[in-house]
N, CA, C and O atoms as a GROMACS GRO file, in nm:
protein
  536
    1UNK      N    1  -0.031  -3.753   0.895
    1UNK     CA    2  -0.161  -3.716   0.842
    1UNK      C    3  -0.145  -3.678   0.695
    1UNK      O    4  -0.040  -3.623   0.662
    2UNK      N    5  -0.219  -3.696   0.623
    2UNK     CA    6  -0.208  -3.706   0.512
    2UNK      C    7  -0.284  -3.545   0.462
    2UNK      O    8  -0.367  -3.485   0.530
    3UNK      N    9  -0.228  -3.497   0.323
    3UNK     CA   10  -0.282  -3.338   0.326
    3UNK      C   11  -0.405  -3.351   0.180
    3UNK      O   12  -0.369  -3.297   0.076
    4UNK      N   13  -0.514  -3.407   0.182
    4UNK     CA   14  -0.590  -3.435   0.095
    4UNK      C   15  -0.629  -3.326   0.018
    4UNK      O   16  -0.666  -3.342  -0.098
    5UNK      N   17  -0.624  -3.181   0.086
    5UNK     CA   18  -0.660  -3.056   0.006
    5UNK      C   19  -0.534  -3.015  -0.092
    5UNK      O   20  -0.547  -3.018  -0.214
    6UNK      N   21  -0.421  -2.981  -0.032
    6UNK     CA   22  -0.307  -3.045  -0.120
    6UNK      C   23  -0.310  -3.154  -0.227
    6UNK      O   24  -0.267  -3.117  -0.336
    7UNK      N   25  -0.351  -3.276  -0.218
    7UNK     CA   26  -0.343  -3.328  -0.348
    7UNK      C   27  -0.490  -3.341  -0.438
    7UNK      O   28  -0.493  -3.382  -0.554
    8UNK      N   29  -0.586  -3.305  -0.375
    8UNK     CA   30  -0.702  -3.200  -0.450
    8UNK      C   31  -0.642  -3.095  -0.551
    8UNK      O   32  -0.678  -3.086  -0.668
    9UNK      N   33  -0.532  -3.007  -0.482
    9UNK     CA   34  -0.503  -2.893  -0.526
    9UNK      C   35  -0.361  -2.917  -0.692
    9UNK      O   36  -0.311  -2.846  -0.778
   10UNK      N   37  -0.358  -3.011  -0.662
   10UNK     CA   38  -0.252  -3.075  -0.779
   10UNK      C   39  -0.305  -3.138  -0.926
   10UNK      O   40  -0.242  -3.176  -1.024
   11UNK      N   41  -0.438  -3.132  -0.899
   11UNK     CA   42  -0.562  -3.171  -1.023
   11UNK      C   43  -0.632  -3.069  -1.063
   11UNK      O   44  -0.684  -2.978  -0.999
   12UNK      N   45  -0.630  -3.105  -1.240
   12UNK     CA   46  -0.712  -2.965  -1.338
   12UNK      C   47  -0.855  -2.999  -1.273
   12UNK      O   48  -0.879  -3.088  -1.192
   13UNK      N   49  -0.951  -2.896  -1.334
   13UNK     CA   50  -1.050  -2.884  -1.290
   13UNK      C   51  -1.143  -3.003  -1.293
   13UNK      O   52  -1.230  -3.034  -1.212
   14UNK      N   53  -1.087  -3.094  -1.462
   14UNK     CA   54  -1.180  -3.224  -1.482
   14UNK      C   55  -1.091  -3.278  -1.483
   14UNK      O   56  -1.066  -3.328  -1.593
   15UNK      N   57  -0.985  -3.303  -1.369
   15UNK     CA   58  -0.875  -3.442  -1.348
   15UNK      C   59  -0.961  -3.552  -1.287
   15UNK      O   60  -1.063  -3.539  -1.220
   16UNK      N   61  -0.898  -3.660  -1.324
   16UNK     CA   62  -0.967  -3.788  -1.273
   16UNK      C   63  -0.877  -3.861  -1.172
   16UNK      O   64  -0.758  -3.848  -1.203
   17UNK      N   65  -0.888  -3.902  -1.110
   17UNK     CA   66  -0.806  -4.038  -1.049
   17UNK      C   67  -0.872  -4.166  -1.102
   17UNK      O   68  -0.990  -4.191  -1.081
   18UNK      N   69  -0.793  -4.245  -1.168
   18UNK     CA   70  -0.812  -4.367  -1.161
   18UNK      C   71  -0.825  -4.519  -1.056
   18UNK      O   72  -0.710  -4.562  -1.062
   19UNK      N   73  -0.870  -4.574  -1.007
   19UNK     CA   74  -0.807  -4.709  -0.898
   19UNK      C   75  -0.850  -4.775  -1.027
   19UNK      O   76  -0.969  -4.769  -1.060
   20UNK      N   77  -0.742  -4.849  -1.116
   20UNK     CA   78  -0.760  -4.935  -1.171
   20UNK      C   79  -0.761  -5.076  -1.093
   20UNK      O   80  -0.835  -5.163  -1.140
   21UNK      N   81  -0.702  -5.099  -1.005
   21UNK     CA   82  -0.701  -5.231  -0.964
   21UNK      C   83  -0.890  -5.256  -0.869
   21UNK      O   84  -0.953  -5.358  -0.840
   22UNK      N   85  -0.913  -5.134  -0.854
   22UNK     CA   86  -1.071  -5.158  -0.818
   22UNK      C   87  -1.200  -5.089  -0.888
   22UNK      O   88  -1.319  -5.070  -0.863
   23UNK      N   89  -1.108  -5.061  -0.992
   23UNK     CA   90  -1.213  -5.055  -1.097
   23UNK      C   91  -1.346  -4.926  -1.089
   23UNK      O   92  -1.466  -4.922  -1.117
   24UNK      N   93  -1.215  -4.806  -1.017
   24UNK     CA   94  -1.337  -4.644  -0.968
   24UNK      C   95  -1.261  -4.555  -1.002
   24UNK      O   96  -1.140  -4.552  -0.977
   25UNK      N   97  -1.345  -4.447  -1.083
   25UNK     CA   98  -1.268  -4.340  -1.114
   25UNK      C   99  -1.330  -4.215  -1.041
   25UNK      O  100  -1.448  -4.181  -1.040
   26UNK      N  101  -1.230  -4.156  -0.982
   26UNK     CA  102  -1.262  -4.007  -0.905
   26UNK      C  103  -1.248  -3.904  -0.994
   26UNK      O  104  -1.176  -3.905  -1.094
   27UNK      N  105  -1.333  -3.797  -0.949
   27UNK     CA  106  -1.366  -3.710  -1.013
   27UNK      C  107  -1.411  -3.531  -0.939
   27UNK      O  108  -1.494  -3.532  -0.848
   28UNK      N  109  -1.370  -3.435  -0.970
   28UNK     CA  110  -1.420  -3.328  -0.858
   28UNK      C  111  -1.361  -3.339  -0.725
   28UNK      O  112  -1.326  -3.443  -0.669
   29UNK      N  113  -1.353  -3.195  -0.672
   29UNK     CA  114  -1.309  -3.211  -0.564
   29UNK      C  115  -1.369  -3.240  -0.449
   29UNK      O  116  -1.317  -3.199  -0.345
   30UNK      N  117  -1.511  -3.328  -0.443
   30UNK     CA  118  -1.565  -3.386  -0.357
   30UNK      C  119  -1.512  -3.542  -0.350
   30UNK      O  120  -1.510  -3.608  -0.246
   31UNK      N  121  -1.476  -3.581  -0.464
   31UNK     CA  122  -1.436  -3.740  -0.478
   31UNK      C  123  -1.273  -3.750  -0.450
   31UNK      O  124  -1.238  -3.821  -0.356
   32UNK      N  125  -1.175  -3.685  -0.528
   32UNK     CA  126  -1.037  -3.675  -0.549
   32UNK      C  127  -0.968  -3.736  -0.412
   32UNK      O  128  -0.884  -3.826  -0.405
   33UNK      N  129  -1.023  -3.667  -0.314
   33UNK     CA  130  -0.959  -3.721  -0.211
   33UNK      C  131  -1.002  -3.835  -0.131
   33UNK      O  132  -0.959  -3.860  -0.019
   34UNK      N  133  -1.099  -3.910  -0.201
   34UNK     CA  134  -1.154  -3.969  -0.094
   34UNK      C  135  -1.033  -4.151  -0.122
   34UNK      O  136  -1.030  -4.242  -0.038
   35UNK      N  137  -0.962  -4.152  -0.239
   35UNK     CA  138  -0.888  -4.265  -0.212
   35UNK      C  139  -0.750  -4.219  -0.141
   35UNK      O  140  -0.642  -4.259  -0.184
   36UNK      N  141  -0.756  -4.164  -0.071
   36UNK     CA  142  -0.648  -4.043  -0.012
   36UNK      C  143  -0.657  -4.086   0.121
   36UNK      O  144  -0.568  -4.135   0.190
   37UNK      N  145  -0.817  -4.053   0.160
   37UNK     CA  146  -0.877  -4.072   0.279
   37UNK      C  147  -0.855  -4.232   0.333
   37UNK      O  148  -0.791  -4.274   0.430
   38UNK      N  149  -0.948  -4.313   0.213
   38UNK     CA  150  -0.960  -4.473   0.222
   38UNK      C  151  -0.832  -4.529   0.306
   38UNK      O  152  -0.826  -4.585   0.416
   39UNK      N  153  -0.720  -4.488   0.197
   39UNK     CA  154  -0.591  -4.556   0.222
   39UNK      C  155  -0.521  -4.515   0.360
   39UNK      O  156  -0.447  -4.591   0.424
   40UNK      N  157  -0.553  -4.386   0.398
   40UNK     CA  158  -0.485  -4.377   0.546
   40UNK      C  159  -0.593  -4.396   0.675
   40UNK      O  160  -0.573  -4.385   0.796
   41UNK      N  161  -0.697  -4.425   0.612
   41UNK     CA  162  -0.793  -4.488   0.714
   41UNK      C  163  -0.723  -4.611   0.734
   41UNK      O  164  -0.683  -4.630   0.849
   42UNK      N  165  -0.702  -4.685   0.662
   42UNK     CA  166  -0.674  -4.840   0.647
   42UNK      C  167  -0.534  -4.847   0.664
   42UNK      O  168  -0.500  -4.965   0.667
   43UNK      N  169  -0.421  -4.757   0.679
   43UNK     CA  170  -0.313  -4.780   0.649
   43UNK      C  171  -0.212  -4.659   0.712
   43UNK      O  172  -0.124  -4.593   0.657
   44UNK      N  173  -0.251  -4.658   0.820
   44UNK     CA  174  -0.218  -4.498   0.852
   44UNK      C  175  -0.053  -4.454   0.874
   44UNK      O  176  -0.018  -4.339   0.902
   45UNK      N  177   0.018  -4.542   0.860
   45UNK     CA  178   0.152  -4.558   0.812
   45UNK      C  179   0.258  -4.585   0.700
   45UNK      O  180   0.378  -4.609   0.688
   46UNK      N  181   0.129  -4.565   0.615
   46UNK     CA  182   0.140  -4.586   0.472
   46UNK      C  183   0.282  -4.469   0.419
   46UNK      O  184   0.302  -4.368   0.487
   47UNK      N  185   0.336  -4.488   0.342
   47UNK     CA  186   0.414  -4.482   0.307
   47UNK      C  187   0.514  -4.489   0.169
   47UNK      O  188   0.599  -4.579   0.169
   48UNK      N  189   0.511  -4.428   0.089
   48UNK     CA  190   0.564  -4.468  -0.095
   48UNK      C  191   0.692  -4.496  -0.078
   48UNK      O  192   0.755  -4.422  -0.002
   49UNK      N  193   0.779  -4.636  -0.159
   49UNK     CA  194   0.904  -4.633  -0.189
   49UNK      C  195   0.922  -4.654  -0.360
   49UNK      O  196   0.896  -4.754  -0.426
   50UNK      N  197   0.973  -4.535  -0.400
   50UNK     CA  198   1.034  -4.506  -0.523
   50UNK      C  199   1.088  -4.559  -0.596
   50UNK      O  200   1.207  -4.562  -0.564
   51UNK      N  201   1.061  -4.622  -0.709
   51UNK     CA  202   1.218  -4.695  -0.766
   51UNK      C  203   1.235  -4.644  -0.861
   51UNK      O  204   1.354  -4.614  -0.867
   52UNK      N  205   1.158  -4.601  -0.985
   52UNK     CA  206   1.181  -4.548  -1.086
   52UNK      C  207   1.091  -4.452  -1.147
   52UNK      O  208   0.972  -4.463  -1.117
   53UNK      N  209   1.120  -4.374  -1.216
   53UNK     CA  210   1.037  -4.204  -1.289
   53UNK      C  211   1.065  -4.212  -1.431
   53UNK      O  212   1.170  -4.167  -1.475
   54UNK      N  213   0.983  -4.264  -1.502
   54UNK     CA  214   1.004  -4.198  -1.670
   54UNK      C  215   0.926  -4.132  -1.715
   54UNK      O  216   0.806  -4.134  -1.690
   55UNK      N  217   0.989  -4.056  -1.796
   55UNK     CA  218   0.927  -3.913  -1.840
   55UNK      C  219   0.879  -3.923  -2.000
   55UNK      O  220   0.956  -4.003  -2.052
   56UNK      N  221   0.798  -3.881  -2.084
   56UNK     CA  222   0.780  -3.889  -2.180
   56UNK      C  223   0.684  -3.769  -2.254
   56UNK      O  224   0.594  -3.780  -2.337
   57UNK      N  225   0.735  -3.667  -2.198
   57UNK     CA  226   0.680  -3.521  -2.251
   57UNK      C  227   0.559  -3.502  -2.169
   57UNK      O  228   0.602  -3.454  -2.064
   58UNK      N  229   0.411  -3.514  -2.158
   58UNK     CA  230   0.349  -3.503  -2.094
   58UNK      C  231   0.321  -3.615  -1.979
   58UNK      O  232   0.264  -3.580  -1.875
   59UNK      N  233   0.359  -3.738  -1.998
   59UNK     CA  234   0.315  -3.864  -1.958
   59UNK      C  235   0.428  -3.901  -1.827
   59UNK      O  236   0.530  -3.956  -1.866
   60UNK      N  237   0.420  -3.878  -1.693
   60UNK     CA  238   0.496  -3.980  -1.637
   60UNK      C  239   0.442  -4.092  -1.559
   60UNK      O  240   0.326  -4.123  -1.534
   61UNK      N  241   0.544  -4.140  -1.531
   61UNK     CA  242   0.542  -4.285  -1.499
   61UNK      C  243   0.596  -4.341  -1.406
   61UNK      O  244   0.718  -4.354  -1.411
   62UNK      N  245   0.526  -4.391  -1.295
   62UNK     CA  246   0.596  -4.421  -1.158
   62UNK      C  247   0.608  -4.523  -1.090
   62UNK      O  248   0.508  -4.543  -1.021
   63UNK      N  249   0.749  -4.652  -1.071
   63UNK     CA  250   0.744  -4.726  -1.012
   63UNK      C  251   0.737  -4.750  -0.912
   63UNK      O  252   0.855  -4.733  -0.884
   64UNK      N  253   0.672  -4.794  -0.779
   64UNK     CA  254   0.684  -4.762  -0.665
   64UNK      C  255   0.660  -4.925  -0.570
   64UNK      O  256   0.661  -5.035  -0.624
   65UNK      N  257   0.646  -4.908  -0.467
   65UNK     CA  258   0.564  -4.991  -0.374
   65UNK      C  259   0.466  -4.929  -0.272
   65UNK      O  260   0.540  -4.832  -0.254
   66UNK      N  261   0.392  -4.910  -0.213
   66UNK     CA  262   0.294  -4.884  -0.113
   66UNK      C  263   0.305  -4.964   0.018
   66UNK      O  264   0.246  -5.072   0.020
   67UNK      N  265   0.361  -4.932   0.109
   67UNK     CA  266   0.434  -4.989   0.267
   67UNK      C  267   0.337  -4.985   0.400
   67UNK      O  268   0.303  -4.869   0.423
   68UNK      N  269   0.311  -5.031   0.445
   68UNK     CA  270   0.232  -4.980   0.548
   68UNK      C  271   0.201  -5.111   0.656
   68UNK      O  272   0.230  -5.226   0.624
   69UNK      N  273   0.146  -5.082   0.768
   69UNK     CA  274   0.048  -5.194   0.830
   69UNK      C  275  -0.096  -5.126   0.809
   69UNK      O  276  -0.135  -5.009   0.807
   70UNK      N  277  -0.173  -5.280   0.789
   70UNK     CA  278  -0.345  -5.266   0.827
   70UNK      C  279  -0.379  -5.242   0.921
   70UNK      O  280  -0.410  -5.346   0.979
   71UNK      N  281  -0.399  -5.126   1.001
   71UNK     CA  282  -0.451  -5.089   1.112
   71UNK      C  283  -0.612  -5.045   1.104
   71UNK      O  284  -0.691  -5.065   1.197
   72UNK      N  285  -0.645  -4.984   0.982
   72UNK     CA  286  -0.786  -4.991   1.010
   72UNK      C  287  -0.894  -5.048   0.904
   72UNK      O  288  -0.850  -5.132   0.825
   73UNK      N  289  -1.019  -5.014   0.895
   73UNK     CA  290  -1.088  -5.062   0.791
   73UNK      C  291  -1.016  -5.008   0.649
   73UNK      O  292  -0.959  -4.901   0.629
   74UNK      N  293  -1.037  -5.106   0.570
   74UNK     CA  294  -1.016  -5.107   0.416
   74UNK      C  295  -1.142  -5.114   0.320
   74UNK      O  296  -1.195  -5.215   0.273
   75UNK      N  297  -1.178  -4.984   0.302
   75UNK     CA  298  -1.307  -4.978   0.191
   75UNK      C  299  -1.274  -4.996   0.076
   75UNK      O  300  -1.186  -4.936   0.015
   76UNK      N  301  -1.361  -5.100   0.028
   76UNK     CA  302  -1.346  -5.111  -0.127
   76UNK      C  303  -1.463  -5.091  -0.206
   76UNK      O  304  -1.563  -5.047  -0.148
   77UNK      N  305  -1.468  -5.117  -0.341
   77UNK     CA  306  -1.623  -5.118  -0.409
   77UNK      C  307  -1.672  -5.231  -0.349
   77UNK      O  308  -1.792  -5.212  -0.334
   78UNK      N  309  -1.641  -5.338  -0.307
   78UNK     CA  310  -1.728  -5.489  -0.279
   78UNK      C  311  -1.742  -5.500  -0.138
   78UNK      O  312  -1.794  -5.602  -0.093
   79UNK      N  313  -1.702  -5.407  -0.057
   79UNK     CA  314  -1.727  -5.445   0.090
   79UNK      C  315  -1.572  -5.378   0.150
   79UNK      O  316  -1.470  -5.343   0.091
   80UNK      N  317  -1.609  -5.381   0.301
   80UNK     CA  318  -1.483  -5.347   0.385
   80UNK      C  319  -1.427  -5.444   0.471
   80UNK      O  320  -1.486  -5.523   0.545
   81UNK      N  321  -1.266  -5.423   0.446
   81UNK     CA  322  -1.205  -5.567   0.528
   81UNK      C  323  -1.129  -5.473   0.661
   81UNK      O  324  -1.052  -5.377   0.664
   82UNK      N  325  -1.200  -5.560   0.767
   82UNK     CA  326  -1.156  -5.502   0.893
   82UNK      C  327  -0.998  -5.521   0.937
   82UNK      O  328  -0.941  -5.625   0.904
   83UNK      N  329  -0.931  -5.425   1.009
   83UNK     CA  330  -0.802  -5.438   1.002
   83UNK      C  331  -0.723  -5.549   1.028
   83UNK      O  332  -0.783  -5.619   1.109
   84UNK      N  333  -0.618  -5.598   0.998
   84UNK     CA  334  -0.590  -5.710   1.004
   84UNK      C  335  -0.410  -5.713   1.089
   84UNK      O  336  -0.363  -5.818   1.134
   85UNK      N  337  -0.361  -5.624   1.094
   85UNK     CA  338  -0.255  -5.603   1.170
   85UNK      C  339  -0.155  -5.632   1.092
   85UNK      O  340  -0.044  -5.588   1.121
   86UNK      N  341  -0.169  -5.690   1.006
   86UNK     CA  342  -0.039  -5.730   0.851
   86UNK      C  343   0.027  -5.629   0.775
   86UNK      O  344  -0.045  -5.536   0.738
   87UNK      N  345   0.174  -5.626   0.737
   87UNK     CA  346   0.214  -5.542   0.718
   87UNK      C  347   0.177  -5.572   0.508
   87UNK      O  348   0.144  -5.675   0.450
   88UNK      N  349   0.199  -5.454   0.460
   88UNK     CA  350   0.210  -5.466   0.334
   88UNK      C  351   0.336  -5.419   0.212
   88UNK      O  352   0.320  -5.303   0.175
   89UNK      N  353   0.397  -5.457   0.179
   89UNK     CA  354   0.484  -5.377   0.030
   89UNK      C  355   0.442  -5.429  -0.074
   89UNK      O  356   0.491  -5.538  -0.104
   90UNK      N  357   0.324  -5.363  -0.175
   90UNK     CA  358   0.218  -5.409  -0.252
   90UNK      C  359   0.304  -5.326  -0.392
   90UNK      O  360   0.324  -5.205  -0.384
   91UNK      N  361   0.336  -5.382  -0.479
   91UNK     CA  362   0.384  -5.305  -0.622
   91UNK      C  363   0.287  -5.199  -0.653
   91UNK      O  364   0.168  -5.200  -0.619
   92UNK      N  365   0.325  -5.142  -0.694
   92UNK     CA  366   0.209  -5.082  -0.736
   92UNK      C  367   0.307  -4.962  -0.882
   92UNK      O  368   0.423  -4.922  -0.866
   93UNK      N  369   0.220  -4.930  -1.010
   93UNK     CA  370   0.224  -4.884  -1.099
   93UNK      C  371   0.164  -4.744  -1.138
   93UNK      O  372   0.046  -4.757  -1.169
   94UNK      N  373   0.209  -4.606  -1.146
   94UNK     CA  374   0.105  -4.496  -1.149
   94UNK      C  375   0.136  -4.432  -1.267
   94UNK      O  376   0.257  -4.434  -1.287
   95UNK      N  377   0.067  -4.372  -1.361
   95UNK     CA  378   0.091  -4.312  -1.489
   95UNK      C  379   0.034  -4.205  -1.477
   95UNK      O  380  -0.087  -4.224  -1.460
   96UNK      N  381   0.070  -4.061  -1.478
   96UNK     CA  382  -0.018  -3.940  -1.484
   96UNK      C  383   0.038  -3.867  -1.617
   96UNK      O  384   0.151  -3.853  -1.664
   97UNK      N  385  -0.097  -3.826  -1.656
   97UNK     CA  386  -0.079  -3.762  -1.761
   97UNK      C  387  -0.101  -3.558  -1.713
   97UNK      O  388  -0.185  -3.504  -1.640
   98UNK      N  389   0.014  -3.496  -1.794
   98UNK     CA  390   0.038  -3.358  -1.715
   98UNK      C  391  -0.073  -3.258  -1.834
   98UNK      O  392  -0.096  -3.289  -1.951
   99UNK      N  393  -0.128  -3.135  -1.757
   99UNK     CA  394  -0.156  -3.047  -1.868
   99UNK      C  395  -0.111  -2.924  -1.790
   99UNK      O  396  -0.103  -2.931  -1.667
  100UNK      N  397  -0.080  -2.810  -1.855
  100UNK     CA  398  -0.058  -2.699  -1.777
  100UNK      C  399   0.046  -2.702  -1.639
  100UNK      O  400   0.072  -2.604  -1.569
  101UNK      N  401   0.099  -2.843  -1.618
  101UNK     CA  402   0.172  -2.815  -1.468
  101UNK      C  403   0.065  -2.890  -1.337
  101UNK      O  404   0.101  -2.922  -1.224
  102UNK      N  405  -0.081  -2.906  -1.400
  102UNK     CA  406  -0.155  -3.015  -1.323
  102UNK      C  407  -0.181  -3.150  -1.370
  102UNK      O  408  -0.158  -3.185  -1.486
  103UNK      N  409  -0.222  -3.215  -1.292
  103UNK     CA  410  -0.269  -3.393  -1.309
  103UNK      C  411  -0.396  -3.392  -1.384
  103UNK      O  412  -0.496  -3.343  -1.333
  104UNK      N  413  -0.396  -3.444  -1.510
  104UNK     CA  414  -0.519  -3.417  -1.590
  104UNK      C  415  -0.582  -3.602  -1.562
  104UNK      O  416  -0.695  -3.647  -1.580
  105UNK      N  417  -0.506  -3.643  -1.532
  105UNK     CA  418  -0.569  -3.824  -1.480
  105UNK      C  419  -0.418  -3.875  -1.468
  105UNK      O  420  -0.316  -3.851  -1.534
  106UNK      N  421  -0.449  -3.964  -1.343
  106UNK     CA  422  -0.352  -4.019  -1.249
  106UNK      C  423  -0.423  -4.169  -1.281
  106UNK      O  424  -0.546  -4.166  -1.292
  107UNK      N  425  -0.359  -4.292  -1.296
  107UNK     CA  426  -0.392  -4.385  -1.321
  107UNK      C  427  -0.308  -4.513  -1.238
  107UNK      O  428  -0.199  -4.563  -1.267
  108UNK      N  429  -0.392  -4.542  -1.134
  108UNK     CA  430  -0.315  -4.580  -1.036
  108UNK      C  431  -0.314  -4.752  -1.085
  108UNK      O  432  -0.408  -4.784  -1.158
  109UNK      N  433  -0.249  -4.824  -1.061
  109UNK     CA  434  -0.224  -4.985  -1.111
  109UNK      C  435  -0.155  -5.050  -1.002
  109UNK      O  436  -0.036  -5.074  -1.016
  110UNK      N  437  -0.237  -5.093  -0.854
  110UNK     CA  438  -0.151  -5.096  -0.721
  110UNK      C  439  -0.217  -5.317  -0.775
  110UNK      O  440  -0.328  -5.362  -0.804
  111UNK      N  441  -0.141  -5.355  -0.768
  111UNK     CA  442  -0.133  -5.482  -0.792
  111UNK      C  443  -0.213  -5.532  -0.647
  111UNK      O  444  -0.151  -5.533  -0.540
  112UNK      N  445  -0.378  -5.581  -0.657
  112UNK     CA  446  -0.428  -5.592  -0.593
  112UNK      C  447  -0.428  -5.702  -0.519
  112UNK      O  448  -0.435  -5.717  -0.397
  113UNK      N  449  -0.416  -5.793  -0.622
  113UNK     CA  450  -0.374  -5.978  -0.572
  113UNK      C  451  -0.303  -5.975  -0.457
  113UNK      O  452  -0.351  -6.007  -0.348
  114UNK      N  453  -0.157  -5.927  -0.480
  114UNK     CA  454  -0.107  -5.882  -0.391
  114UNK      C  455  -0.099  -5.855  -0.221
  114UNK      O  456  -0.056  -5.909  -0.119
  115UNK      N  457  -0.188  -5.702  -0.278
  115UNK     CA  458  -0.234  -5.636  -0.176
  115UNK      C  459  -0.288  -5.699  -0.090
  115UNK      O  460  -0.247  -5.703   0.026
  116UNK      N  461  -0.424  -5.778  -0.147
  116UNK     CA  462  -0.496  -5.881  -0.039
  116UNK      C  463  -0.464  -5.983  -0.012
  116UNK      O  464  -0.539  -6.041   0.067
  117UNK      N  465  -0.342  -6.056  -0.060
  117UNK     CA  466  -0.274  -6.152   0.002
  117UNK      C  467  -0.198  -6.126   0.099
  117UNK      O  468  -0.188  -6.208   0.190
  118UNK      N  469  -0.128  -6.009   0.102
  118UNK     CA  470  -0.064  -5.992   0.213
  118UNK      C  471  -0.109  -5.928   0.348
  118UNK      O  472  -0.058  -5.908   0.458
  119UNK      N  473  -0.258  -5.898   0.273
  119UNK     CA  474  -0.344  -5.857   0.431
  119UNK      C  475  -0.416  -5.996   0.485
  119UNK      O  476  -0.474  -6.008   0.594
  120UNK      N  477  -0.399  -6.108   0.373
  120UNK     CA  478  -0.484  -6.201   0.428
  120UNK      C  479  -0.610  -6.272   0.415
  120UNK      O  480  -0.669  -6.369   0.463
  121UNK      N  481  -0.623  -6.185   0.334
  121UNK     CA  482  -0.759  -6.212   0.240
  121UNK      C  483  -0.818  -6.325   0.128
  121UNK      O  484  -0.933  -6.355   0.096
  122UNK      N  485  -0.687  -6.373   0.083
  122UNK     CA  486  -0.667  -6.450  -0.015
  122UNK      C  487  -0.595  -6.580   0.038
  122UNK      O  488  -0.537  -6.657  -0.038
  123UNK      N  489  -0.605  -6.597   0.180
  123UNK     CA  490  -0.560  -6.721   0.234
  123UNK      C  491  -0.593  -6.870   0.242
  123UNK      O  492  -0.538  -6.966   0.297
  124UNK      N  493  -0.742  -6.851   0.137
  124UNK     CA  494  -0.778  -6.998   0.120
  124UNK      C  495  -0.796  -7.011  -0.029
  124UNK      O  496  -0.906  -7.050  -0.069
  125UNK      N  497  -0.708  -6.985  -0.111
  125UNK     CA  498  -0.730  -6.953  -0.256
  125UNK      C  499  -0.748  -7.102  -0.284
  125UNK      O  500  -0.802  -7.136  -0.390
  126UNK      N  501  -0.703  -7.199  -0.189
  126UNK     CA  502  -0.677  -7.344  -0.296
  126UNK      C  503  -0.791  -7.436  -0.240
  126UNK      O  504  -0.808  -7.558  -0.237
  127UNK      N  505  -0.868  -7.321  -0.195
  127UNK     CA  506  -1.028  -7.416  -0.124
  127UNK      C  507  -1.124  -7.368  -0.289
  127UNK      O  508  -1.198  -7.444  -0.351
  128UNK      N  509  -1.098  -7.263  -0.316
  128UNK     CA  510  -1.184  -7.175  -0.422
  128UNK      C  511  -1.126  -7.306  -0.563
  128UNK      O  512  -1.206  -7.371  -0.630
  129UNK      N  513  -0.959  -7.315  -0.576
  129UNK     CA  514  -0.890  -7.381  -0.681
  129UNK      C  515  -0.993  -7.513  -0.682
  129UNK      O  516  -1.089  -7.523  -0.759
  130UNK      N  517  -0.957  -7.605  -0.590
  130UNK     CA  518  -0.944  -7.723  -0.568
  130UNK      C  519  -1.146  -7.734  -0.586
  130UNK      O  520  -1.204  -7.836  -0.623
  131UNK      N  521  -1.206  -7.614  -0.551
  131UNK     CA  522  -1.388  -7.661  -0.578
  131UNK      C  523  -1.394  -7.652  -0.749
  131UNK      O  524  -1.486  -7.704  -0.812
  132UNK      N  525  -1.307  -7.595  -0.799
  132UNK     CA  526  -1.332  -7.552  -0.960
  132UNK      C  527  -1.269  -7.659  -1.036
  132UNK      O  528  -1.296  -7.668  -1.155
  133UNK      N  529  -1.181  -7.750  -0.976
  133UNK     CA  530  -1.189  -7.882  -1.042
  133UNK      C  531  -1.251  -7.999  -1.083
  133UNK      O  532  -1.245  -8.055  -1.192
  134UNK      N  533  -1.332  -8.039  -0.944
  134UNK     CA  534  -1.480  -8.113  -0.932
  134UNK      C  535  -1.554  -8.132  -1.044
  134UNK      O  536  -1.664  -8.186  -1.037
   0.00000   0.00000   0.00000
């Protein structure tokens, strides 16, 4: 289970979260957690693997992957994709900028293409290719 008040509690008062790859920024502690929520709705085995941390005075920087199976709905801004049983290790990129010892904006960069290819989503890309030639 995931501790959403906990990572509520790790953001200044006007910290943001970013989802750059879907294009929403959170805000307040009514929003903060809700891509917290999304992702273990959809992913409830989700999971971070680490590869690299650079530091640059206030700014770090985090290489990672995001692991999991699709077990449940996946909300996005454009609609929800029902679970699909596919496992995922999606790259993904995070940059937070620090003030005081809290997250003043977290800027998440989870390589989405990806993501929905390996849930399945993107399985007829060369029906979409092959009409844009015509």
């Amino acid at each position: 289970m995931q501790n959403v008040e906990k990572f509520i509690s790790l953001f200044t008062e006007d910290g943001t979260f970013n989802d750059e790859s879907a294009g929403v920024t959170y805000t307040g502690k009514k929003e903060l957690g809700l891509p917290v929520e999304i992702y273990a709705k959809a992913f409830p085995d989700m999971h971070r693997e680490l590869y690299d941390m650079y530091v640059s005075g206030d700014v770090v920087v985090v290489e990672l992957s995001l692991n999991g199976t699709h077990k449940g709905p996946l909300k996005l801004p454009s609609g929800t994709i029902p679970a699909t049983g596919n496992r995922i290790q999606t790259p993904c990129r995070d940059v937070f900028r620090i003030k005081d010892g809290k997250v003043l904006s977290f800027n998440c960069y989870t390589a989405a293409t990806v993501l929905l290819g390996q849930i399945g989503v993107l399985g007829n890309l060369g029906a979409a290719f092959a009409a844009e030639e015509k």
